[in-house]
C-alpha positions as semicolon CSV with decimal commas, in nm:
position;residue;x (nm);y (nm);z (nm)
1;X;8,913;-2,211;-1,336
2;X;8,744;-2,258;-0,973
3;X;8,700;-1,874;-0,897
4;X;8,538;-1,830;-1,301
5;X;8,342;-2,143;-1,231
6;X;8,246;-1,972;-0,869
7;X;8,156;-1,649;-1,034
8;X;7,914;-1,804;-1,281
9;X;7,560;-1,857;-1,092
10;X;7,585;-1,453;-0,986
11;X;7,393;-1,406;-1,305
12;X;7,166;-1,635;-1,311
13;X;7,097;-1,539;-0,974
14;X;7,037;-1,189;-1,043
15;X;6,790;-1,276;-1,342
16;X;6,596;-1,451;-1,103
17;X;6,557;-1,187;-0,884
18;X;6,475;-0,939;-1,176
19;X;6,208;-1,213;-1,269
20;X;6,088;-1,220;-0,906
21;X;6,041;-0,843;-0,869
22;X;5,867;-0,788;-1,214
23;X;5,625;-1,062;-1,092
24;X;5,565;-0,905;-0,759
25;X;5,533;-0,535;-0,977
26;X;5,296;-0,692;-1,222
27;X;5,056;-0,823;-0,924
28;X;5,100;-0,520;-0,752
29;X;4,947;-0,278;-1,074
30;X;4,678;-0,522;-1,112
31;X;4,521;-0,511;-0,737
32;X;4,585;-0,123;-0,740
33;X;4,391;-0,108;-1,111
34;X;4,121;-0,345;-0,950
35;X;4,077;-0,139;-0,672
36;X;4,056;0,190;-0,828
37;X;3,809;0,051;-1,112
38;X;3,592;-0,100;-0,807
39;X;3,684;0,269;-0,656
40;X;3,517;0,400;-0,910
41;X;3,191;0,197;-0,862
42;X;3,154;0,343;-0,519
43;X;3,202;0,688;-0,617
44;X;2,988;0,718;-0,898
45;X;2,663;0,757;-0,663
46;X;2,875;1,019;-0,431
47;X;2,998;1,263;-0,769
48;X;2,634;1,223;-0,874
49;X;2,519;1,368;-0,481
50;X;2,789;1,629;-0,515
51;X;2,635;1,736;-0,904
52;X;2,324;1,737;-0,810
53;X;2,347;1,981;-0,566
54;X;2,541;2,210;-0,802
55;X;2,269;2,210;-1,044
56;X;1,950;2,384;-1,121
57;X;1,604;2,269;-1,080
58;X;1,609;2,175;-1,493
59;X;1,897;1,994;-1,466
60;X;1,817;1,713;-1,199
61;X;1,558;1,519;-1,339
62;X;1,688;1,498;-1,690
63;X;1,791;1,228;-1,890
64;X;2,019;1,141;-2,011
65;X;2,225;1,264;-1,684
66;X;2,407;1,613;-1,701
67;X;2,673;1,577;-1,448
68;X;2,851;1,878;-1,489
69;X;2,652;2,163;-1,389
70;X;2,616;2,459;-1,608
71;X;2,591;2,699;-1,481
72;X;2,700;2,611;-1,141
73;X;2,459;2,733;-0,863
74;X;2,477;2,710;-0,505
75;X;2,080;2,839;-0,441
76;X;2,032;2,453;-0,369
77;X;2,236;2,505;-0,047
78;X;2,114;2,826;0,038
79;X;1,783;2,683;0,027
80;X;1,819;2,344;0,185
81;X;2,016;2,494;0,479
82;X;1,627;2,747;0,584
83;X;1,387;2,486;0,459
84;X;1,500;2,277;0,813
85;X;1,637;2,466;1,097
86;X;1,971;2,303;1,035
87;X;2,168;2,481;1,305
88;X;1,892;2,335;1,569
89;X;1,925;1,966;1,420
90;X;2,291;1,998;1,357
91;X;2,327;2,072;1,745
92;X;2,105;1,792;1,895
93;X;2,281;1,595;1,667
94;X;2,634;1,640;1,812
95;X;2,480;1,649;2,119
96;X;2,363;1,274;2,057
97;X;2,720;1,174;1,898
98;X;2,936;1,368;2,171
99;X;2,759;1,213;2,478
100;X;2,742;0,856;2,296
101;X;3,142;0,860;2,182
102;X;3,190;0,942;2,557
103;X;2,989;0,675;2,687
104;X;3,058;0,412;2,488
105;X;3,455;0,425;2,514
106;X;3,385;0,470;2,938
107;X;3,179;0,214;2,981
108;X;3,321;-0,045;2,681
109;X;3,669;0,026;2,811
110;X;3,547;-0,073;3,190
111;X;3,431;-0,383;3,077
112;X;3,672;-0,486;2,822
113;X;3,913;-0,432;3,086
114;X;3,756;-0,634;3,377
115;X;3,783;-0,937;3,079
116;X;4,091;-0,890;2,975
117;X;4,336;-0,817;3,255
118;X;4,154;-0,921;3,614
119;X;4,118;-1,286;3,666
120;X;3,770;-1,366;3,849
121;X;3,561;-1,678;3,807
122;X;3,295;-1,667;3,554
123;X;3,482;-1,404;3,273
124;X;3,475;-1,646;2,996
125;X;3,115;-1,708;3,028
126;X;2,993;-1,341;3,045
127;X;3,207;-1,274;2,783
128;X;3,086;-1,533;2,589
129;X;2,704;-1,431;2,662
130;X;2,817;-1,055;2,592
131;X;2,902;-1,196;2,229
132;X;2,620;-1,392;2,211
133;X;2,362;-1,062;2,214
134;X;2,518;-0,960;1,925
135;X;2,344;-1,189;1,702
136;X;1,985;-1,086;1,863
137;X;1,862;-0,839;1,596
138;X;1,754;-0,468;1,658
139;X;1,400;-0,526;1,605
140;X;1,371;-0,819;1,855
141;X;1,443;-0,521;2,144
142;X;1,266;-0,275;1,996
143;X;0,959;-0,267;2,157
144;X;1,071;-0,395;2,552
145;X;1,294;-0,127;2,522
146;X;1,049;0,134;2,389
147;X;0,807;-0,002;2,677
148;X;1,084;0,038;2,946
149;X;1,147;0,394;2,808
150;X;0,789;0,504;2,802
151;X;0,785;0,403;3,156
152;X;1,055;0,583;3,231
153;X;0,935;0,927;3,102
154;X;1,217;0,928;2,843
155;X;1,023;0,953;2,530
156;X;1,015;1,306;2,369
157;X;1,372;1,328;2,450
158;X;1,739;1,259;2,351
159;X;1,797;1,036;2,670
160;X;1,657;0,682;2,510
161;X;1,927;0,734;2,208
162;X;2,194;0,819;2,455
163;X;2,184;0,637;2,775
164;X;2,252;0,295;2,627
165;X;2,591;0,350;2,488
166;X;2,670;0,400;2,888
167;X;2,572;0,084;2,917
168;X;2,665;-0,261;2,740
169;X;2,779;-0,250;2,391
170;X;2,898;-0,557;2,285
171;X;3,072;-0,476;1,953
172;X;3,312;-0,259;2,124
173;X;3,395;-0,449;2,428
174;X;3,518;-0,701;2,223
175;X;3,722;-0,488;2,036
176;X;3,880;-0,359;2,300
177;X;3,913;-0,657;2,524
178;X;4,074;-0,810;2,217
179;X;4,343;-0,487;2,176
180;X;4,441;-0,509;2,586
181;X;4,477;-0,880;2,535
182;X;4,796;-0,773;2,335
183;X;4,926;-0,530;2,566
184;X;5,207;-0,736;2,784
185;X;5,085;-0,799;3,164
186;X;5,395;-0,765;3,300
187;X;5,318;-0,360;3,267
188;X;5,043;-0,410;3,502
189;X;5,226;-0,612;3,754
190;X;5,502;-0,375;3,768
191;X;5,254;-0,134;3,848
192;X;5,116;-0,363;4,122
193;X;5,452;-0,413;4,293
194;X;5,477;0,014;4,289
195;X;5,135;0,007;4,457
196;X;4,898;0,144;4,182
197;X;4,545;0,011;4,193
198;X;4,323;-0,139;3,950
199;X;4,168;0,237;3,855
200;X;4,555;0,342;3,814
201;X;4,640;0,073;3,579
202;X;4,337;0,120;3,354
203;X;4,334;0,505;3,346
204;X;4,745;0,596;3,353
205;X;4,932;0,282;3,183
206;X;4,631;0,117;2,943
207;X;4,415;0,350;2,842
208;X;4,747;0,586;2,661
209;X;4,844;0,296;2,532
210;X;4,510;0,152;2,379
211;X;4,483;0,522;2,198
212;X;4,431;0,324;1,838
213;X;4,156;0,152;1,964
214;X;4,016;0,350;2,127
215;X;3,967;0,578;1,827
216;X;3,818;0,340;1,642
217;X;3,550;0,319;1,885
218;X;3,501;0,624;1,885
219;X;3,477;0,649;1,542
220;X;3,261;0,390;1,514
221;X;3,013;0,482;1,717
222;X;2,998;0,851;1,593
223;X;2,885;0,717;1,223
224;X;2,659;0,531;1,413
225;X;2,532;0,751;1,561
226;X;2,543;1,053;1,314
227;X;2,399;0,868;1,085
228;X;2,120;0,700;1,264
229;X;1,715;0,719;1,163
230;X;1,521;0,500;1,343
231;X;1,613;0,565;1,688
232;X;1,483;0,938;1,683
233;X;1,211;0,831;1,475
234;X;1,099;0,591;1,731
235;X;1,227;0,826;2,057
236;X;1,165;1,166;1,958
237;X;0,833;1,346;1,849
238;X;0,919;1,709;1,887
239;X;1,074;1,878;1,606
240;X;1,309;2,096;1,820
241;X;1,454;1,791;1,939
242;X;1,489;1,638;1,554
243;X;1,844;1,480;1,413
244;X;1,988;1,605;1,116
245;X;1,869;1,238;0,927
246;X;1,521;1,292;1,068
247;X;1,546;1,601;0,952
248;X;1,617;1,509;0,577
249;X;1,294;1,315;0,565
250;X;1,104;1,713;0,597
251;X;1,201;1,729;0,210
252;X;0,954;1,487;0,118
253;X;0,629;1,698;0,037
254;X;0,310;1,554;-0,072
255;X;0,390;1,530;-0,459
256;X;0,754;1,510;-0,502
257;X;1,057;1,581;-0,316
258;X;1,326;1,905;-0,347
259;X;1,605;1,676;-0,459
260;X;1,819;1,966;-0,512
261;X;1,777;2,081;-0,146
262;X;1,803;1,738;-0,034
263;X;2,178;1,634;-0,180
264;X;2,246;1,973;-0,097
265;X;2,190;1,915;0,291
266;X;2,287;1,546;0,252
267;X;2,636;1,646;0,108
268;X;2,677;1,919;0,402
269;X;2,584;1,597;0,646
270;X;2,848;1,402;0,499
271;X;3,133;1,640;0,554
272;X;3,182;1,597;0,914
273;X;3,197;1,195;0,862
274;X;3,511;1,236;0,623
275;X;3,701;1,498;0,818
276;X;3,627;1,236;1,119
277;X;3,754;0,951;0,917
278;X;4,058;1,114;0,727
279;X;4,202;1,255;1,111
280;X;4,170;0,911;1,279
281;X;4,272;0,679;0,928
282;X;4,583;0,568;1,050
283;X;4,489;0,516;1,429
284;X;4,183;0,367;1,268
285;X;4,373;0,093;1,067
286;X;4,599;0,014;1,334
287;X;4,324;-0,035;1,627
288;X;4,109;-0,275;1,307
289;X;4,446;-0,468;1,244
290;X;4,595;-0,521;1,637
291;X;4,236;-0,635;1,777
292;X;4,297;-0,938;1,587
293;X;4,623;-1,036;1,685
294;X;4,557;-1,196;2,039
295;X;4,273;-1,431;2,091
């Protein structure tokens, strides 16, 4: 009687399990039917880009909407791409994004580095003051800078849009102050003991291993950056040095705009900003999530 008595609650136990994991199942196919109905949302205006610039001139403007082209033309791309000089923009656009990736990871890393892992009087408070400038608006430094770049000569060129992401950018030093927070310190005192400086440590045992944030630095400043209209509005006034956003505005004639050239270039323009994002997702995720794990 004690072993059938014993065996009994196996059952029982296993229903409740079963009830457990058709809970956790039922949850689950709700959030992931959420998410691809508010998916859906987000997409609608991107499929209606990508249409658009499949369609003819009749076929834009009408309504109700025609989303699938017929017949399916690419003239709107072929015509977009000579309206601008698109190779000309497209360079001095990576030109802007390249430099400004590089800059900002050197020079955030430096700093976020210096707070994290050297102990020196003061750190907390600069750090503190570093966050603090990031609730300043853009517009409150628009015109002292503009003044101190006039000054400088540096209007009419790329250098005002680039030469500040060698300097201070507070978003990404704390990002990656809070990622080498994580990293354990005895590395760096091992490395101490064997001799290596403070240059050694950053460049050959932190930097490899803050690769996740790092990328999504990077990452974040190239949309940024790619996608950025007021600073060459402000900065640049010759065409041959004109971003591929400044650019777009050149499709707005004095009566109506070429939409189909427009979402034609504008779809070309986005293509670079999902091969960046789909090759650094996972790195991306993973520097988001760690930053957040050490305070």
């Amino acid at each position: 009687m004690a072993n059938i008595s014993s065996a009994r609650p196996a059952p029982i136990a296993s229903a409740t399990s079963r009830k457990a994991r058709n809970r956790k199942t039922i949850r689950s196919i709700a959030a992931h039917t959420a998410l691809i109905l508010l998916s859906l949302v987000f997409l609608v205006p991107f499929l209606w880009l990508i249409s658009t610039s499949l369609k003819i001139d009749t076929q834009i403007l009408v309504f109700p909407p025609v989303w699938i082209p017929q017949p399916v033309t690419f003239q709107q791309y072929a015509l977009g791409l000579s309206y601008i000089p698109f190779l000309t923009y497209l360079k001095n656009t990576a030109i802007y994004c390249g430099l400004s990736v590089i800059g900002c990871v050197i020079s955030s890393s430096l700093v976020a580095y210096s707070l994290a892992r050297i102990r020196w009087a003061g750190r907390e408070l600069l750090f503190a003051v570093i966050i603090a400038t990031l609730m300043v608006p853009t517009q409150v430094t628009l015109i002292p800078l503009f003044l101190v770049f006039k000054n400088l000569g540096w209007i009419g060129s790329l250098k005002p849009l680039i030469v500040p992401y060698f300097f201070l950018q507070p978003f990404s030093i704390f990002l990656l102050r809070q990622f080498f927070l994580t990293i354990p310190h005895e590395l760096s005192e091992a490395a101490r003991v064997d001799g290596a400086s403070e240059v050694r440590i950053y460049w050959s045992i932190i930097m490899p291993l803050a690769t996740p944030v790092l990328a999504t630095v990077g990452l974040f400043t190239f949309l940024g950056t790619w996608n950025d209209y007021l600073g060459p509005l402000i900065y640049l006034n010759d065409p041959a040095q004109y971003t591929l956003s400044l650019g777009l505005a050149q499709f707005q004639g004095e009566h109506n705009v070429l939409w189909g050239p427009l979402m034609a270039v504008s779809v070309v323009m986005i293509v670079p900003v999902l091969v960046a994002f789909f090759l650094t997702q996972r790195t991306f995720i993973q520097g988001i999530t760690m930053t957040g794990i050490k305070g």
